[in-house]
C-alpha positions in Angstrom: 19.8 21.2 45.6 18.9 23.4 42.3 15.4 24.4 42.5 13.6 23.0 38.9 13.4 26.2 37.2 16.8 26.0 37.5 17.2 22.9 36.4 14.9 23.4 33.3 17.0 26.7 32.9 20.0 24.4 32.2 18.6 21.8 30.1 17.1 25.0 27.4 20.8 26.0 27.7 22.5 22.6 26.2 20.3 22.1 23.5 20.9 25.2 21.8 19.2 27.6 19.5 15.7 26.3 18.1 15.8 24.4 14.8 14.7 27.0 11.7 11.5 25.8 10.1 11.5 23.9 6.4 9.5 26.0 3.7 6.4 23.9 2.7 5.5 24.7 -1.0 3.0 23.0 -3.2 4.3 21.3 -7.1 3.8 19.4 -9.9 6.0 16.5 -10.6 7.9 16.3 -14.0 10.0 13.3 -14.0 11.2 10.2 -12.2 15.1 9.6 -11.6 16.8 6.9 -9.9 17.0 5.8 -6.6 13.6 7.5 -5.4 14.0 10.7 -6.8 11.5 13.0 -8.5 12.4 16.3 -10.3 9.1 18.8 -8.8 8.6 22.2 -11.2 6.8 24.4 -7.9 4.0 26.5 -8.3 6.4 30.0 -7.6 8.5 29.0 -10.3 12.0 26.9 -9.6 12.2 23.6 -10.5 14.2 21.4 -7.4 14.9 17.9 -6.7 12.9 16.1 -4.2 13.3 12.5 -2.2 10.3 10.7 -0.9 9.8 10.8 3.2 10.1 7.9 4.9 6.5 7.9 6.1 5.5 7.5 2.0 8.2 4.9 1.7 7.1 2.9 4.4 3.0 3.3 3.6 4.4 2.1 -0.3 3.0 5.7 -1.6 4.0 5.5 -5.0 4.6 8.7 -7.3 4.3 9.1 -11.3 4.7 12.6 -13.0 1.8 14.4 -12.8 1.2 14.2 -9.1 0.8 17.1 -7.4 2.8 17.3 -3.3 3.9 19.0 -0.9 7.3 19.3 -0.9 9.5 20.7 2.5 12.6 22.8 1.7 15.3 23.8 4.0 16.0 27.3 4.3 20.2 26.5 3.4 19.6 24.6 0.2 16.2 25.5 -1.6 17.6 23.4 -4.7 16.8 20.0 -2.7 13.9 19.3 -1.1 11.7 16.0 0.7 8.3 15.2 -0.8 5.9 14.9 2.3 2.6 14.6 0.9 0.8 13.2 -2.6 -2.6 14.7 -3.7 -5.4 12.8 -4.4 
């Protein structure tokens, strides 16, 4: 019988290499497009394209331009990101 280090030793092994971490930058959004998207100029600069999370769809969070987020980008496509938090 495997001892549980072991054990624990194989189940690190199948799930692969940790997940790389989204890029959590603040922004201003500029405009409302359809189907839940919002176009977010960020404070470095770039202006991306951002979806709502599902946590801010299912609370009903509602966004106009002006609001200021958070917005999560991956690290392989920093043109696209998710909208995770509204400003008060």
């Amino acid at each position: 019988m495997a001892s549980r280090a072991a054990q624990r030793e194989k189940q690190q092994a199948r799930t692969g290499p940790a997940k790389e971490e989204a890029i959590e930058i603040d922004g201003l959004v500029t405009e409302a497009l359809p189907n839940v998207m919002f176009r977010v100029q960020l404070d470095n600069g770039p202006i991306v394209l951002g979806h709502i999370s599902g946590k801010m769809r299912k609370h009903y969070i509602k966004l106009v331009p002006g609001d200021r987020v958070k917005v999560e980008l991956s690290p392989y496509d920093l043109t696209r990101g998710r909208i995770t938090f509204r400003y008060r």
